[in-house]
C-alpha positions in Angstrom: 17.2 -2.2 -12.3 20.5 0.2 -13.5 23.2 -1.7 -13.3 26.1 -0.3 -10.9 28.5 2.2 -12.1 32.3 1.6 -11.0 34.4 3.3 -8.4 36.0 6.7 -9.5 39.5 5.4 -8.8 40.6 7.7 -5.9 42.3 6.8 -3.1 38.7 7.8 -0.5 36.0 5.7 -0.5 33.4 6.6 -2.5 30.1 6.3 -1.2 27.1 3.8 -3.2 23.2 5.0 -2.1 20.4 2.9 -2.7 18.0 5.7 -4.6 14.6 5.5 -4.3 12.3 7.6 -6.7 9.0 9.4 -6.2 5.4 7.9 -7.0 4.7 8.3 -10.2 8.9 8.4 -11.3 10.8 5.1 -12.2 14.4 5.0 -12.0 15.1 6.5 -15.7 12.8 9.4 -15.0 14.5 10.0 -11.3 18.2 9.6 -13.1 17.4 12.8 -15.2 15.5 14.6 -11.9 18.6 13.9 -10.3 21.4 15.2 -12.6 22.4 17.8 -10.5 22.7 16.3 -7.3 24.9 13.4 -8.8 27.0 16.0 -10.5 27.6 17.4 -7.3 28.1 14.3 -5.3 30.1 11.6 -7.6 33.7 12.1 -5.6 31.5 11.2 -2.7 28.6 9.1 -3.6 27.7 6.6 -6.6 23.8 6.5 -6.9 22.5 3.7 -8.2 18.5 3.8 -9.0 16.2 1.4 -9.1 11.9 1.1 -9.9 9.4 0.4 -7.9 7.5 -2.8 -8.8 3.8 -1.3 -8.8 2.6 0.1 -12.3 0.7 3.5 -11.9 -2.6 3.3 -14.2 -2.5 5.8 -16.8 -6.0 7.8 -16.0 -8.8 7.0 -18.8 -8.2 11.3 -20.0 -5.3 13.1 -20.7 -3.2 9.8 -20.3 0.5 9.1 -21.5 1.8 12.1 -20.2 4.2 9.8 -17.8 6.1 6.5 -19.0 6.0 3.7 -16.8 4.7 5.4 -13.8 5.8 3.5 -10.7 5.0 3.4 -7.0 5.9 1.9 -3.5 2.6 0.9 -2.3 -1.2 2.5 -2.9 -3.1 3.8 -0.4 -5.9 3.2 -2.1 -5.8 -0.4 -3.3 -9.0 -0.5 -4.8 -8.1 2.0 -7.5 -4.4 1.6 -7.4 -3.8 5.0 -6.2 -2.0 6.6 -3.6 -2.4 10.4 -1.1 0.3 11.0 1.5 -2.7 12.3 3.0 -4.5 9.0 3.3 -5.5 7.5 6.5 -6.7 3.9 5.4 -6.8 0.5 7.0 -5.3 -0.9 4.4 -3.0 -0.7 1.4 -1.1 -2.7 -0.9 1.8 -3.5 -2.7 4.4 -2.7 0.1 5.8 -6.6 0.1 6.6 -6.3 -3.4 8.2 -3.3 -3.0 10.5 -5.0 0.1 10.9 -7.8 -2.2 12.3 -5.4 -5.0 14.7 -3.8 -2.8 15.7 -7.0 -1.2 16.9 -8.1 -4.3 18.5 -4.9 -5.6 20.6 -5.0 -2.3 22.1 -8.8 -3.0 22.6 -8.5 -6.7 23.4 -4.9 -7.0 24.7 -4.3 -3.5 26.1 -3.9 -0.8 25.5 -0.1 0.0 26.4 2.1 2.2 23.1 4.2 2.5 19.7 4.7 0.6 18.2 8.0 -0.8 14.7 8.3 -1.0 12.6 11.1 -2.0 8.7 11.9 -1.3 7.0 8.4 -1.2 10.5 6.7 -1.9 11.7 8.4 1.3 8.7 7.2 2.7 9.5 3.8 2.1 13.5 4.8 2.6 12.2 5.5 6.7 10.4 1.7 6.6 13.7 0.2 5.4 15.5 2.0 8.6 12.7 0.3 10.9 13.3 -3.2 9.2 17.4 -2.8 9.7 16.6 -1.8 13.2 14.6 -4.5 13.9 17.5 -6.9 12.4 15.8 -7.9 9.1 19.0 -9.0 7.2 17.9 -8.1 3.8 18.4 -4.4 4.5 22.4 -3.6 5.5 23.0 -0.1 5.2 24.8 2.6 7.6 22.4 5.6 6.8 19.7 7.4 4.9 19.1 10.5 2.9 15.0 11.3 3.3 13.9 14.2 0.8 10.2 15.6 1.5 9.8 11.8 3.1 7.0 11.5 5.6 5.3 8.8 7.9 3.0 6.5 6.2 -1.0 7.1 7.5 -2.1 3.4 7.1 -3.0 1.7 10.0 -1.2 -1.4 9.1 2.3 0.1 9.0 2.1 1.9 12.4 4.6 -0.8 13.5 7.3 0.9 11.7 7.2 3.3 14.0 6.2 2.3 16.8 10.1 2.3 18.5 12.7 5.2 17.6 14.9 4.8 15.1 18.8 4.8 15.9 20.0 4.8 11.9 21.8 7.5 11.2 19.4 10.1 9.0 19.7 13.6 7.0 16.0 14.7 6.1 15.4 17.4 3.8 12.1 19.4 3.2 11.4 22.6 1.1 9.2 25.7 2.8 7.2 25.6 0.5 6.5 22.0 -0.2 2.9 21.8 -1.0 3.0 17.9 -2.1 4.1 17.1 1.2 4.4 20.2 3.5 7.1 20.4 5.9 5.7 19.2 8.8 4.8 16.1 7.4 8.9 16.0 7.0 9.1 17.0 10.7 6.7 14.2 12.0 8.6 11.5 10.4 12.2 13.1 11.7 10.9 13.4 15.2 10.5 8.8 14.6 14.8 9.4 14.8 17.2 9.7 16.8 19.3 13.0 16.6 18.3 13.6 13.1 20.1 15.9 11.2 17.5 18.7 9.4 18.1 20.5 6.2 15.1 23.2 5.2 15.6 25.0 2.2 13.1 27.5 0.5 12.0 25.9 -2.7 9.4 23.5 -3.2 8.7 19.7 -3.9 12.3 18.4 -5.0 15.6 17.7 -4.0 17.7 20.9 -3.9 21.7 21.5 -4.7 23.0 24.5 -4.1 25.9 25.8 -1.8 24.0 26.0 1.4 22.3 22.8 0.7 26.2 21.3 -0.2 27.3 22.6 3.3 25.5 19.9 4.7 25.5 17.2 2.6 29.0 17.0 2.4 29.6 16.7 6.0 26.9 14.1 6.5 28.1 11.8 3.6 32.3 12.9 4.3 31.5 11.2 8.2 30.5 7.8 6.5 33.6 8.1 4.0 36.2 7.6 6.9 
């Protein structure tokens, strides 16, 4: 885990997020995905990044084009692998990943909100169920979902079985095809009054002006 970056000194509060990476990212990799954005964001928001606990096996060709691929949970526990596009009975992995945040949130909390993108959003929604349903591990006032979706394995229905009341920004691209927008849609509709932000591009976590028109405004409500 990164360790946490100070304050910026000023007088408003700056915001701390809880980021959660990609399958197939770790924390280092998703620090350098995410220059922009925490350019943009650090008189508002300190991101502090952590890994997922579940290593990725390297395929047996064309291998070690990714260090230290991590995950949230597989979808395919038999050969470690994960679709978004799974429907499965089971899966595996997700109480380590609960565990890993668990523990990132007492030593490298408290937070005001996570950020998760594509799986990690994924997992970011699961977190908002948990802190609805009063699991003490996971204190946080809100969450930043980018190309997130709702998890097809039977055994996590229960997350959203009851809408969610945590305050939530969820941002897809147009032309998403890892995870197409209405797989953003469907897990948005599991909230309520969730605040949409569509934006032409593609599989990743825009920053420019019109996305900033929002972002701002969500984050500068939690800064008062």
């Amino acid at each position: 885990m990164a360790a946490p970056a100070r304050g910026t000194g000023t007088s408003e509060k700056v915001l701390r997020l809880l980021a959660l990476h990609g399958y197939w990212q770790n924390e280092h990799s998703f620090r350098e995905r995410t220059g922009a954005l925490r350019k943009n964001l650090k008189n508002r928001a300190e991101i502090v990044m952590v890994s997922a606990p579940l290593c990725i096996p390297e395929p047996e060709e064309g291998g070690g084009q990714r260090e230290d691929p991590r995950g949230w949970w597989f979808s395919d526990p038999g050969k470690s692998g994960f679709n978004a596009m799974d429907e499965t009975k089971s899966c595996a992995g997700l109480e380590e990943s609960l565990d890993t945040v668990a523990k990132a949130f007492s030593e490298l909390g408290p937070f005001d909100g996570i950020l998760g993108y594509s799986q990690g959003a994924a997992f970011a929604a699961m977190l908002c169920a948990l802190k609805q349903q009063g699991d003490p591990r996971f204190q946080f006032n809100f969450a930043i979902l980018v190309a997130g979706f709702k998890s097809r394995a039977h055994e996590h229905a229960h997350f959203y079985k009851e809408p969610i009341t945590v305050p939530s920004l969820h941002v897809f691209g147009d032309t998403d095809r890892v995870i197409p927008g209405d797989m953003s849609q469907d897990l948005a509709a599991h909230f309520i009054d969730p605040v949409l932000l569509t934006h032409p591009g593609g599989h990743y976590i825009p920053v420019c002006a019109a996305q900033k028109k929002v972002y701002f405004p969500f984050l500068d409500s939690f800064r008062k």
